[in-house]
N, C-alpha and C positions, 0 to 999 in steps of 0.2 A: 701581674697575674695573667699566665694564657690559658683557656680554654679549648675544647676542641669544639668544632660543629655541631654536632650532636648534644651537647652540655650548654652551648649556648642555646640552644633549642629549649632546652626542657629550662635555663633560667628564664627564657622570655615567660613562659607558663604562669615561672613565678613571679613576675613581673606587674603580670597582665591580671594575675589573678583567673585563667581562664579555666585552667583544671580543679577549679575551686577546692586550693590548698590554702589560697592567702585572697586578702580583701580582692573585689575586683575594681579595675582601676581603669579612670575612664579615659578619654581621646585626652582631654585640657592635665587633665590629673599625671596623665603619662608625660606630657609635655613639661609640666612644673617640675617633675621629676627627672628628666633628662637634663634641662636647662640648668639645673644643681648642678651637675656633671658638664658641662661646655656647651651644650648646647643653643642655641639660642633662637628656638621655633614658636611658632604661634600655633594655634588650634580656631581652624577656618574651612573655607567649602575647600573639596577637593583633597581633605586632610587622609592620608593613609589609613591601611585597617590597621587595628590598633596593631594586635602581633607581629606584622611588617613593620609597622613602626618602629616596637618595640625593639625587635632583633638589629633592623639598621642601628639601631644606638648603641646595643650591645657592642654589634663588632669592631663600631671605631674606640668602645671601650676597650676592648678587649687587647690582650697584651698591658694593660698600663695598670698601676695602682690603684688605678679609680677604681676599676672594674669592683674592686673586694670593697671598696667602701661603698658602691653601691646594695653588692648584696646584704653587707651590714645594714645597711640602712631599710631594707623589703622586708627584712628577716629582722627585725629587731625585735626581740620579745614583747616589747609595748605595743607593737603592732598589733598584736594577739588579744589583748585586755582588753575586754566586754565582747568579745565575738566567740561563738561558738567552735570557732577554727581553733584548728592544734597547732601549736608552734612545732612541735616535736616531729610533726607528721608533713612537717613543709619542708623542714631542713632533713629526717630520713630522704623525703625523694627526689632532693636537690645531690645530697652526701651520695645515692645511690651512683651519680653521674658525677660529681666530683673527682671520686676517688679514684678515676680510672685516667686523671688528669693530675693526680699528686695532688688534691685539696681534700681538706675537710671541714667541715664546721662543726664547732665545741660553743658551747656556752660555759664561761666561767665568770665566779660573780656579778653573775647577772647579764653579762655583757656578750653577745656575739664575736666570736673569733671566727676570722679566716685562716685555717694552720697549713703550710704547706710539710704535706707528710714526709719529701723525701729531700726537702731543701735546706734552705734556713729559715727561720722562724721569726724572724723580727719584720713585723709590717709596717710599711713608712709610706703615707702620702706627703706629698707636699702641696701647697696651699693652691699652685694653678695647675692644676691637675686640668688635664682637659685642652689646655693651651696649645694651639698653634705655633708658640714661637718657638725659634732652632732651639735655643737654648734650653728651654723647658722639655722639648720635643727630647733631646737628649738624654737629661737627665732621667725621665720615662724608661728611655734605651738601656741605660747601666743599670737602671731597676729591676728591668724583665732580664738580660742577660746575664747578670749574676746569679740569678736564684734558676734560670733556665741552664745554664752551664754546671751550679754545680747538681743538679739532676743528671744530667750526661755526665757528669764525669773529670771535667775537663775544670779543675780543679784552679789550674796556675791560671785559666782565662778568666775564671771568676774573681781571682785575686784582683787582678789588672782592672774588671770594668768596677769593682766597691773601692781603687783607688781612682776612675775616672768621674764616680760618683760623686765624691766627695770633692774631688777638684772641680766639679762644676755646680755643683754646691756653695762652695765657698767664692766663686766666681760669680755666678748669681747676684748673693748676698754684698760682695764688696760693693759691685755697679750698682744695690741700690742704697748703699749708704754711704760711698766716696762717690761726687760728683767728677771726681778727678783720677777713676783706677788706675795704677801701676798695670804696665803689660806685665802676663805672665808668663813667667820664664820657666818652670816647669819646677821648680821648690818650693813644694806641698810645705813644709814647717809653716817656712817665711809668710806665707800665702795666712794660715790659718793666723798668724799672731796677728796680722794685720786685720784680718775679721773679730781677731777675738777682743781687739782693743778698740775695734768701731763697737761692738756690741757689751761695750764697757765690762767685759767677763774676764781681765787682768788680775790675774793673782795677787799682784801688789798693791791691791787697790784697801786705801787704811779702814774700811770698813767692812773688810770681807773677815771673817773670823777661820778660826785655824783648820776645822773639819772642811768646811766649803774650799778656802784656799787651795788644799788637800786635792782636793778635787777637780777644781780648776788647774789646777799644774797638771795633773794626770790626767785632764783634756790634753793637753801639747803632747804628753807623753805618747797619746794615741795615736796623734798624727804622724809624729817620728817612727814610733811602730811601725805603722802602715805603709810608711813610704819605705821604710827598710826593707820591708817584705814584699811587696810590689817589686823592688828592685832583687832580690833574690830568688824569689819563689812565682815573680809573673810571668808574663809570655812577653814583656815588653822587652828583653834583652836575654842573654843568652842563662838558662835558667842555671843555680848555683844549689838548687836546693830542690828536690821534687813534694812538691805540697800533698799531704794528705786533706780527705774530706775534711776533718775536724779544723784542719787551721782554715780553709776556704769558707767553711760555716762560723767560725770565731770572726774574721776578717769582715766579712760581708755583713753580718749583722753588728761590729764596731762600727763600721763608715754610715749604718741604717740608722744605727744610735744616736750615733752623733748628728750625723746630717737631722735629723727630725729635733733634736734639743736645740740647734741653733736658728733653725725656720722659728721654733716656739717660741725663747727668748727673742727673735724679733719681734716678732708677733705682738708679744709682753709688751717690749720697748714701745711698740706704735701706739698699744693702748695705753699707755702712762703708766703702766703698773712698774715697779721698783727692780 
């Protein structure tokens, strides 16, 4: 998610709590709050005024996934509960500056959405959001350029970086559960069965029943998709197919899908759960 200047301006407001739309939120309080997000500051003499603070945080958010799970989280309607503040009147004058960036915010079932109005729609963090490392740093990258691309237009590029997504996704994920990865040679299938039988998600496995099985197979089947289409319709090679929006938004938000259900089932697997 990128913002402009001006829009990060007016979320620090919301941030800070300073235009008293939302609680206000002090020097320590803004720090426990950033430090969720990568951070890793203390609150001591010499400490920034809060609003500078604030905005410096913003902008190394800015650009990455985080950025929208932070607003979720300022903006969460519980935040609202016992204060005389309006939830509805905090996100009007956030959506006012939004919208002039292709975002908006909706509440449904309860829940705060970040909707990108003229992209794709499916939001995916991942768990080191915030991180430093190339590899994380990257994945960030295919984040923002895919859904920044198909805004512009540029349809086949988007295809290319929710196929680079995913490969680094799945790259990720082997280095931390084969102490011993296979280099990768650039066959996305291969790559994925190799992840999907570390993350025990085998179709032929005698205790998976026939809906889920179902399922599980038509995980692979996505992969194959995507790399088929990557290769016809990206900018990786000479294109064989010219992609409309709708395949570039189908595309982008399959590799968001999927990338985000196999972060979770790790996730699962670390916690014991089944």
């Amino acid at each position: 998610m990128k913002i402009s200047a001006r829009t990060l301006t007016a979320l620090g407001q919301i941030v800070t709590g300073n235009n008293g739309l939302t609680t206000y939120r002090s020097g320590p309080e803004l720090v426990r709050l950033f430090n969720d997000y990568g951070a890793n500051d203390s609150y001591r003499q010499g400490f920034p005024s809060r609003w500078q603070y604030a905005e410096d945080h913003l902008r190394r958010l800015n650009n990455t996934p985080a950025l929208a799970a932070l607003i979720r989280e300022v903006l969460d309607p519980r935040e609202f509960l016992g204060t005389p503040l309006s939830h509805q009147a905090a996100c009007d004058y956030l959506n006012g500056w939004l919208r002039y960036d292709g975002y908006e915010l909706a509440v449904e079932n309860g829940s705060l959405k970040v909707r990108d109005i003229e992209g794709a729609n499916v939001e995916f963090a991942h768990p080191f959001a915030g991180s430093d490392e190339d590899g994380h740093i990257f994945i960030d990258q295919q984040l923002a350029k895919a859904d920044e691309k198909i805004r512009e237009g540029d349809f086949d590029g988007a295809i290319t970086n929710a196929r680079s997504l995913l490969e680094a996704v799945l790259t990720e994920l082997e280095h931390q559960l084969d102490e011993n990865p296979e280099s990768y040679d650039g066959d996305l299938p291969r790559l994925y069965k190799h992840v999907q039988k570390l993350l025990n998600l085998e179709p032929a496995r005698p205790d998976v029943e026939g809906p889920l099985k179902q399922v599980l197979t038509g995980l692979a089947s996505i992969v194959s998709g995507l790399s088929g289409l990557s290769n016809k319709m990206g900018d990786r090679h000479v294109r064989s197919y010219k992609p409309d929006k709708r395949h570039a938004v189908l595309v982008v938000n399959a590799a968001k899908t999927l990338a985000g259900f196999l972060f979770d089932t790790h996730r699962s697997r670390r916690s014991g759960a089944s």
